[in-house]
C-alpha positions in Angstrom: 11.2 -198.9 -80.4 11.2 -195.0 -79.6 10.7 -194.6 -75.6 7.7 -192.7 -76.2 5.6 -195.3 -77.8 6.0 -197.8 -75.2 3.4 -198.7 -73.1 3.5 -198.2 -69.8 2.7 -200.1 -66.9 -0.7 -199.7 -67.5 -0.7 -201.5 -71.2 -1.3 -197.3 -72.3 0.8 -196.5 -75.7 2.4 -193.0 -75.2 2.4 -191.1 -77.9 5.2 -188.5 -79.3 4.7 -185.0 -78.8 5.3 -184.7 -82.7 2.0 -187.3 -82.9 -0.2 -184.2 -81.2 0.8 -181.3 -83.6 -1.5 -180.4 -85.7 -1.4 -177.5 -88.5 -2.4 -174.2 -86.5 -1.1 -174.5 -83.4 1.0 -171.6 -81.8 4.6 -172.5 -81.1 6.5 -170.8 -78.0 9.8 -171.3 -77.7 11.6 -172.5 -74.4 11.7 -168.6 -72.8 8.3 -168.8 -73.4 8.1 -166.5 -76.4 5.5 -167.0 -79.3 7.5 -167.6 -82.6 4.4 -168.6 -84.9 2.0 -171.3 -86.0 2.4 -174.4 -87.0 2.3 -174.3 -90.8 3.1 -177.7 -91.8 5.2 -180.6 -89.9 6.6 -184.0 -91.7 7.3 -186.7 -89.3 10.9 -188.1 -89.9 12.4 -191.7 -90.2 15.2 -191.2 -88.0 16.3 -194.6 -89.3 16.7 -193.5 -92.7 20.6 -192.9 -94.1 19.9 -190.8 -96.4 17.1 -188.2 -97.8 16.3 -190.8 -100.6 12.4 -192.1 -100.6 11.4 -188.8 -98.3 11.7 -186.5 -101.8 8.7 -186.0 -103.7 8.5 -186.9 -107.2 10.1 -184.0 -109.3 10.7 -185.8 -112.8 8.9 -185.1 -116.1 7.3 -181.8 -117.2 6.3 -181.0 -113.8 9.5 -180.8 -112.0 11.0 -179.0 -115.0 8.0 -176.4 -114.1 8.8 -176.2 -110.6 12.2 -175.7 -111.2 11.8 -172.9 -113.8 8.9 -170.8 -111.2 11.9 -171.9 -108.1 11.4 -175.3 -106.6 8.7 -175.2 -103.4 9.9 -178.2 -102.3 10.0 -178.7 -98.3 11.9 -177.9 -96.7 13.2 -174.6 -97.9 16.4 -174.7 -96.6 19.8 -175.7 -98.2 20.7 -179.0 -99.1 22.2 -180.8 -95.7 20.1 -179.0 -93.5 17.0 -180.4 -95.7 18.5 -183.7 -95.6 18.6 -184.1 -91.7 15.1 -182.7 -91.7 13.7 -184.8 -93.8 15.5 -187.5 -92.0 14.3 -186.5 -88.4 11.2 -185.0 -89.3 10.2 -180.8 -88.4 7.5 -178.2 -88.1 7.3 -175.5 -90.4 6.5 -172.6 -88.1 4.6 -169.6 -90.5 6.9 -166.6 -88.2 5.3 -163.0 -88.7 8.1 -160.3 -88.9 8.6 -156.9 -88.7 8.7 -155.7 -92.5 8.9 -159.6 -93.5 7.1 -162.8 -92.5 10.0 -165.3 -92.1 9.2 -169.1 -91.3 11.7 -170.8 -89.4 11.8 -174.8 -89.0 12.2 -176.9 -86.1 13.3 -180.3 -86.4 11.3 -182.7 -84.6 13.6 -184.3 -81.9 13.4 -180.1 -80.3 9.4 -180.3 -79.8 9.4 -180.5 -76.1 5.5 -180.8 -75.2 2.5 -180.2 -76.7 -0.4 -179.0 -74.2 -3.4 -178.3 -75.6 -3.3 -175.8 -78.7 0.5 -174.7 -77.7 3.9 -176.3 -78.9 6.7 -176.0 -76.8 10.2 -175.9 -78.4 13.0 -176.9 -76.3 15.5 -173.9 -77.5 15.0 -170.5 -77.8 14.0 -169.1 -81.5 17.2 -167.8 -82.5 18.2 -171.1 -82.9 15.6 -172.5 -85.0 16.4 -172.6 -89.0 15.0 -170.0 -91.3 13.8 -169.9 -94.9 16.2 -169.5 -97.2 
């Protein structure tokens, strides 16, 4: 059972920081910088092997669609960092830049705390995986 959903001694069931996040929410990362809000967040099954039953269905007309206008399928990253994301679970943080908005993803098991309407990350944002 994961340590955070144990009760305590009071009989209380803790609940995950990923359980709090909700779409949003600013994200700072651990120096305290805002990176974003929270776009969209999957919760993982960190018992899972493999990607297999987290995919969506892309068979049949429509995944030959989505394919031919470039697959939007999350996460947008390359294929064994999507896997371990799918498999742990993430945020997709919606990350303004300069000239160019690029979102970033966190994997799940890196959400710190959530307090209120923040998310804290527990590295810095240069470490956090962009869009491809």
């Amino acid at each position: 059972m994961d340590r955070d959903a144990m009760p305590n001694t009071s009989g209380v069931m803790h609940v995950s920081a990923m359980e709090r996040v909700r779409e949003g929410m600013t994200v700072v990362d651990s120096a305290g910088e805002k990176i974003g809000k929270v776009e969209d967040f999957k919760m993982g099954d960190p018992g899972a092997a493999t990607e297999q039953g987290n995919e969506l269905g892309d068979g049949g007309l429509l995944g030959d669609v989505a394919r031919a206008f470039g697959d939007e399928r999350e996460p947008d990253v390359p294929g064994p960092m999507r896997a371990s994301l799918l498999r742990t679970g993430y945020l997709k943080i919606d990350s303004p830049g300069f000239l160019i908005e690029t979102d970033r993803y966190v994997p799940a098991d890196r959400v710190a705390s959530v307090a209120g309407d923040t998310v804290h990350l527990s590295v810095t944002k240069d470490m956090l995986i962009k869009e491809k």
